[in-house]
C-alpha positions in Angstrom: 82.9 111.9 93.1 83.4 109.3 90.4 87.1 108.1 89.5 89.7 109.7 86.9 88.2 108.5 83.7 91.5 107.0 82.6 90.8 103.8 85.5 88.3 101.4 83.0 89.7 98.2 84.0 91.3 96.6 87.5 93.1 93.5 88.7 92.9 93.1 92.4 96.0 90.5 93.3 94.9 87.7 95.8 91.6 88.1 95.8 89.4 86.5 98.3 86.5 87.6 100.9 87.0 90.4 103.1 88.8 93.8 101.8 89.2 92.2 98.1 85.5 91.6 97.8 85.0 94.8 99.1 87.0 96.5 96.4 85.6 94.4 93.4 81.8 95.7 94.4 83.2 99.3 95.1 85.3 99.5 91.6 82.4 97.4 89.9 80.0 99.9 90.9 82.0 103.0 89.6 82.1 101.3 86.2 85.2 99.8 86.2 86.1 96.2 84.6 87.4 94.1 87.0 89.8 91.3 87.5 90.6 88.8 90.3 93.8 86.9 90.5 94.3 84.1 93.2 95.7 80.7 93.7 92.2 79.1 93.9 89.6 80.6 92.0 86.8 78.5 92.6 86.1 80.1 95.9 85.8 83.7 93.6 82.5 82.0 91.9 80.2 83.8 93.6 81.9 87.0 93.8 82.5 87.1 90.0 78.4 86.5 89.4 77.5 88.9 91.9 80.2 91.7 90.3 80.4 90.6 87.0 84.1 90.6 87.8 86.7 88.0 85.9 89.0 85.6 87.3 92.8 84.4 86.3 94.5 81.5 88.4 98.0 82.5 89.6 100.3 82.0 92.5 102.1 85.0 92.8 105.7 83.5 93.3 105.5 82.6 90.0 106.7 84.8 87.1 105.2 83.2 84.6 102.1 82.6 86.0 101.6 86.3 87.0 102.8 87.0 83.4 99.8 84.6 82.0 97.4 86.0 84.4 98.3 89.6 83.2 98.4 88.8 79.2 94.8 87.1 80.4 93.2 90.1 81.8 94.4 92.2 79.3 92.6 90.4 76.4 89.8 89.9 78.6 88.9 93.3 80.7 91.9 95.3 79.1 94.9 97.2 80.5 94.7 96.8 83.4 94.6 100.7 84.7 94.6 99.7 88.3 96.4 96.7 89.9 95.7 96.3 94.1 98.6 93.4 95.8 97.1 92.2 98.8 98.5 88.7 99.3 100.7 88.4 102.6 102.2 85.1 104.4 102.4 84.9 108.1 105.0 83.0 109.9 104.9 83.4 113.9 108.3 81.8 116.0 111.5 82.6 117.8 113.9 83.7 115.5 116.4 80.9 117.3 113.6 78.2 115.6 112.0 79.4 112.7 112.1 77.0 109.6 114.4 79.3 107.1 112.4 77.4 104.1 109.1 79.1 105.6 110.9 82.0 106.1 111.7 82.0 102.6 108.4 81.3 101.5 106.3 83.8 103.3 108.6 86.9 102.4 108.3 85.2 98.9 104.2 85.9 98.9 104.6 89.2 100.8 107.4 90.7 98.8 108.3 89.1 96.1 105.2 88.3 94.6 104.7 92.3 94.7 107.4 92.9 92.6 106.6 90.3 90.2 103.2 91.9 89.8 104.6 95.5 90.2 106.6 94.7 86.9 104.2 93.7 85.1 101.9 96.5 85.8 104.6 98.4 85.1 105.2 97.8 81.9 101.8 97.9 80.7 101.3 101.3 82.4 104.5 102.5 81.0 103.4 102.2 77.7 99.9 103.9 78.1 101.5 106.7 80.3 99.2 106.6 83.4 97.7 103.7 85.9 97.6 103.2 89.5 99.4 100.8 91.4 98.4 100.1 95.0 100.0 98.0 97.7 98.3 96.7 100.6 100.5 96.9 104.0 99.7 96.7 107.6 101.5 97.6 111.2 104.5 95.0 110.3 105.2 97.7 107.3 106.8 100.0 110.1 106.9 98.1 113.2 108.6 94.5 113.9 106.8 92.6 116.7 108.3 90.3 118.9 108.1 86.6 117.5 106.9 87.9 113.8 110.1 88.4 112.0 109.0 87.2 108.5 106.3 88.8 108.0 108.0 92.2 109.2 110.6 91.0 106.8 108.0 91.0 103.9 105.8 93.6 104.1 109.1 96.1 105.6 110.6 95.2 101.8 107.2 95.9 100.3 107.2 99.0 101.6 110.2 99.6 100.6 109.4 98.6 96.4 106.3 100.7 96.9 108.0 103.6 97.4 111.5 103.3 95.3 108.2 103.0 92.9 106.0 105.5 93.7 109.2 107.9 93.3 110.7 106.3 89.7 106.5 106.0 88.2 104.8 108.9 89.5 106.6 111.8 87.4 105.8 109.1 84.3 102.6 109.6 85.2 101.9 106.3 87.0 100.4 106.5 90.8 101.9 104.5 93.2 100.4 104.0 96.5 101.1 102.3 100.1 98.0 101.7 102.0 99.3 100.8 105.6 96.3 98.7 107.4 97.1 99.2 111.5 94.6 97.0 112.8 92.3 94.1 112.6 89.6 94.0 109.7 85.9 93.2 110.6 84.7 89.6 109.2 82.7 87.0 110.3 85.3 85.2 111.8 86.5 88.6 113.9 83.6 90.5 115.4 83.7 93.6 117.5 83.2 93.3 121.4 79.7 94.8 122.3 81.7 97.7 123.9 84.0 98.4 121.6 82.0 99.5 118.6 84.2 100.3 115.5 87.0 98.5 117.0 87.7 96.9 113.8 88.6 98.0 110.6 85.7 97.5 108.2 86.6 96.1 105.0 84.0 98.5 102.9 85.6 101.3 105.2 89.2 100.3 103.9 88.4 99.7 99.9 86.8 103.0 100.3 89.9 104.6 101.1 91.6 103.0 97.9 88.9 104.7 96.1 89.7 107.5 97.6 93.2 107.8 95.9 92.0 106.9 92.6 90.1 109.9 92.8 93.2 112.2 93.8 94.6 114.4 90.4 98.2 114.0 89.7 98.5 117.3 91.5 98.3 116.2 95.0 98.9 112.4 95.1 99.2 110.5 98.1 102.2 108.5 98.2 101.0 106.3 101.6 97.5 106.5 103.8 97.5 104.7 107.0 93.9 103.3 108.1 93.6 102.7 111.8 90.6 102.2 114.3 90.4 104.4 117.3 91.5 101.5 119.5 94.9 101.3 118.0 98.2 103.1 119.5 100.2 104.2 117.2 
């Protein structure tokens, strides 16, 4: 099934190797124009030849930077229709020790930097009546582990945007999603044990699901879809 003909364009939000490459060959192939935003975009050289895909320079914590990057992709690849936020911060400590300004900063890149972006998606989407906006979450989204308080912080209040979101933009005909990721993704750094095949989440697996709720009608959207391996409790 190809994707609602009103996606032509997309701007996938820290864009790297791993699930965001994933998604630019996957939206590439369905015939959609896409975008790549990230702090460094020489490392996105190859991926942009290989997809055809464009690239803005933008740290995320930075209004007007995210502002430029949009005003950029819209002249260049146009709307965007569909903008994916995957970047996330990780901070591990006791809470009696953790640096508050690195505290600060990752729930800044988690959370923040998804409403900056959210906004301006918004506003662009608002105007053409329709769009997709996707977040990507994990197991901190819903559960806080022990010694990982800011990035529970950040990707809890993510959640949290996502869906205030989801519920002011989806009767104005704009789909907002939560995509919870509970589990490790597959990568050449992290491979699977020899006896537990499909242990790991598998990035083409993941940006499959995405497509999977582009191609849902306004009818029966999904609000969040939670992508787990067998291995994982939940």
């Amino acid at each position: 099934m190809t994707l609602n003909s009103n996606y032509q364009s997309a701007l996938i939000v820290g864009a790297g190797d791993g699930l965001s490459a994933s998604l630019a060959r996957k939206l590439a192939h369905a015939g959609v124009k896409v975008g790549l935003v990230a702090r460094n975009i020489a490392k996105l050289d190859a991926l942009c030849e290989e997809t055809g895909a464009r690239a803005f320079a933008a740290d995320v914590t930075n209004e007007d930077e995210v502002t430029q990057a949009f005003s950029a992709a819209a002249a260049l690849i146009g709307g965007p229709d569909i903008v994916v936020y995957n970047p996330s911060a990780r901070l591990r400590g006791s809470i009696a020790e953790l640096n508050p300004a690195e505290v600060q900063r990752v729930i800044a890149v988690t959370a923040f930097g998804g409403f900056l972006v959210a906004q301006q998606a918004a506003r662009r989407m608002l105007v053409q009546g329709r769009g997709a906006i996707l977040f990507t979450g994990a197991s901190a989204s819903v559960k806080g582990y022990p010694l990982s308080a800011p990035f529970a912080m950040g990707k809890f209040a993510l959640r949290g945007l996502a869906e205030s979101m989801a519920r002011e933009l989806g009767p104005l005909g704009i789909h907002v999603a939560h995509v919870l990721i509970d589990g490790a993704i597959r990568s050449t750094r992290n491979v699977e044990a020899p006896d537990k095949p499909d242990s790991l989440l598998h990035p083409d697996a993941i940006a499959e699901g995405y497509l999977q709720l582009l191609r849902q009608p306004r009818s029966a959207w999904t609000f969040e879809l939670d992508l787990r391996p067998w291995v994982e409790k939940f």
